[in-house]
C-alpha positions, -999 to +999 in steps of 0.1 A: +469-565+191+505-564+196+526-588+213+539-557+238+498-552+250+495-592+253+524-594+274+512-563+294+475-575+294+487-609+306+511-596+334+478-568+344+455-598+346+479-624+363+492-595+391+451-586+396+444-624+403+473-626+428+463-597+445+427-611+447+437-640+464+461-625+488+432-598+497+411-628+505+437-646+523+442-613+542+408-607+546+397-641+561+429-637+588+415-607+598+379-618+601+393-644+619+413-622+648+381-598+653+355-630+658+386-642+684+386-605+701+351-601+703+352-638+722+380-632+741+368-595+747+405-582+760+405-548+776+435-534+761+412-537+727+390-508+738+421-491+753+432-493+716+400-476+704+401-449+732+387-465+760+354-445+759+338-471+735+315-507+744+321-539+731+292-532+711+298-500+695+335-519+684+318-548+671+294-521+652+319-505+637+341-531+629+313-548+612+307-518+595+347-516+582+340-551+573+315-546+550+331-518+533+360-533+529+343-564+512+328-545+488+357-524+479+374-560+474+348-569+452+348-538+425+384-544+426+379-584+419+349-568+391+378-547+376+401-576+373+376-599+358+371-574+331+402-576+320+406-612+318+375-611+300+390-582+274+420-600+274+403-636+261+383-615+234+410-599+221+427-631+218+404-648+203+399-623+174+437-616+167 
């Protein structure tokens, strides 16, 4: 291997950890905000969703958007870790 695919390689794996962390960080806010709504239970939060909703098809839904999104997260974190992985075996037989 190069030294051009390293340093590519290296910068691939480093930006892919960043973003996992942020996307966590992200994540965990926004968890946060939709447990305080669903306490809090504003009205203007259904307004948002068309006002024809309940509290419980929002929380449904949300949970639902949740979920996906966690798991999406997680093939992306899968990804990353695949390359770290490439990147040490490469390493280690250059």
């Amino acid at each position: 291997m190069n030294d051009t695919q390293d340093k590519e390689l290296r910068a691939f794996v480093a930006a892919g950890w960043r973003a996992a962390v942020i996307g966590a960080i992200v994540f965990m806010a926004v968890w946060g905000l939709f447990v305080l709504m669903m306490h809090i239970q504003p009205d203007w939060v259904l307004d948002l969703w068309g006002g024809t909703i309940t509290w419980e098809t929002a929380q449904t839904v949300s949970i639902w958007f949740f979920a996906a999104l966690k798991f999406l997260w997680f093939i992306f974190l899968f990804f990353v870790l695949l390359a770290a992985l490439y990147r040490r075996q490469l390493k280690r037989f250059a």
